[in-house]
N, C-alpha and C positions, 0 to 999 in steps of 0.2 A: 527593587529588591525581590527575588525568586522565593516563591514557596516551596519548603522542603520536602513537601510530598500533594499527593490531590488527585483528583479524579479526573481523568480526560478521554476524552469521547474523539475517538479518530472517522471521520465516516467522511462521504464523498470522495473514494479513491480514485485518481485517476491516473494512468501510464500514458505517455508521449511520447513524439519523437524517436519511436520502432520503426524497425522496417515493414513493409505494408502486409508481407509474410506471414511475420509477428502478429500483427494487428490483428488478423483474418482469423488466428488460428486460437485454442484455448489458452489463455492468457490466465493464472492466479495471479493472486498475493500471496505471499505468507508474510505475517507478523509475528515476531518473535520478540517478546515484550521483557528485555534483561535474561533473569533465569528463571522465569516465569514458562507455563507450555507454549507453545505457538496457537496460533489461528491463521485459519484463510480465507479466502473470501468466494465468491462463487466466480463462474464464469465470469467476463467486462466484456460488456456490449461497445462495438466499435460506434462512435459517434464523429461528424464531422465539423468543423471549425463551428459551424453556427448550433453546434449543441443538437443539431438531431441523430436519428439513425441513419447509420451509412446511406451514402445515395447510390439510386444503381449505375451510376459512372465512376463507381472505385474507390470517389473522395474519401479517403478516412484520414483523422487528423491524430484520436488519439480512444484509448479503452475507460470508460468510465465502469465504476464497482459502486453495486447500492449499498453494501454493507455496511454496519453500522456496530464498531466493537468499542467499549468502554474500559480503561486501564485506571486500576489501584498503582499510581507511579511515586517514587520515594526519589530524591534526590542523589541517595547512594544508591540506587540499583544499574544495574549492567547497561549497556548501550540498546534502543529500543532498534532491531534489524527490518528492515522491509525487502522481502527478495519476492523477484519475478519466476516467476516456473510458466514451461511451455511445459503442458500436459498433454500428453497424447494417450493413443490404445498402448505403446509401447514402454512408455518411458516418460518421467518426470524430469526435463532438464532445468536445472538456476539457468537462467540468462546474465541476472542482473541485479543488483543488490544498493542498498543505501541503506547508512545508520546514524542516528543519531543519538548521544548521550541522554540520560534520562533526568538531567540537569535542564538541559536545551531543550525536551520536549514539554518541562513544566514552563519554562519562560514563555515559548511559545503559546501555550496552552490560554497565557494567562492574558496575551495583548490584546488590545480590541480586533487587532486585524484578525481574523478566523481562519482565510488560505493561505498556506505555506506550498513551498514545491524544493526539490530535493533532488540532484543531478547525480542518477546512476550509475554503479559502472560496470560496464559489461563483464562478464565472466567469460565466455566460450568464446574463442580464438573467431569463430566462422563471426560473430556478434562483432566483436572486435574490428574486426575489420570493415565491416560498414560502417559503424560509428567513423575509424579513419577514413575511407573513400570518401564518404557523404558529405563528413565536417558537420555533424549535428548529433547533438551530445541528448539521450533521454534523458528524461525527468520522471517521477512521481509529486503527484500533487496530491492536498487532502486539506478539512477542513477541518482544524483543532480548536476545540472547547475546553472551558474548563470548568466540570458542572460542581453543582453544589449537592453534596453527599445526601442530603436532606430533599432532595427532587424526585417527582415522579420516576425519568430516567435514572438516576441514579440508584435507587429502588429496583427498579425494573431489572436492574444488571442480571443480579442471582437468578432471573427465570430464566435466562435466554440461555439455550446450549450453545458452544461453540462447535460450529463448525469443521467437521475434519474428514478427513480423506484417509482411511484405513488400510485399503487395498497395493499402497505401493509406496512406495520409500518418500513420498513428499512428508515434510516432518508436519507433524500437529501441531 
């Protein structure tokens, strides 16, 4: 049985399964939590299958994000969005998106397993198209909790500013 609302702690993001382009280049998050503001995340540092930082023969496997954002989630609220943005000096583009109902992310929230991962789907025709060449479908990955309102972290929530990027059309 799902709890009809709770606290959950999203952190250890990771994107997979880009093109090495992608990987290389500034890579966000935004999370867009129902009809609540968004949040993003900083840069994600390219890391390679055994979990280090890129090697310098190219290996990269997938972008790890150390952020760390905490959601007041209620059972009736909006679908929780995760979109990818390629940020540059020019331009904010979505690549790629994934969402899940705010039902499913308290279930989630609640099992003992902690990582979940969530298959993409690309937005931009040029994205599109490698996914079909390739035959390998991104993912986002992340580790959900579900903390207890009464905890240090859960406290903690209220100091932390959320993160944003003012200067250009990425949403907050």
């Amino acid at each position: 049985m799902s709890k009809s609302n709770g606290l959950v702690e999203v952190a250890e993001l990771q994107v997979g399964n880009l093109d090495e382009m992608l990987i290389s280049g500034n890579l966000r998050i935004v999370i867009k939590p129902g009809s609540e503001q968004s949040v993003r995340t900083r840069t994600g540092m390219p890391l390679d299958s055994a979990g280090s930082p890129k090697s310098s023969n190219g290996e990269c496997c997938y972008l790890a994000f150390a952020d760390e954002f905490i959601f007041d989630v209620h059972q009736g609220d909006g679908a929780f969005v995760f979109s990818i943005y390629d940020c540059d000096a020019l331009m904010d583009d979505r690549i790629a998106s994934a969402s899940v109902p705010a039902k499913e992310l308290l279930s989630m929230a609640s099992q003992r397993r902690e990582y979940f991962s969530l298959e993409l789907n690309m937005e931009n025709q040029r994205w599109q198209r490698w996914e079909e060449i390739e035959g390998i479908h991104p993912f986002i990955a992340m580790r959900l909790i579900e903390l207890d309102p009464n905890s240090n972290r859960a406290k903690a929530r209220g100091r932390q500013p959320a993160l944003k990027r003012r200067a250009t059309g990425l949403p907050y």
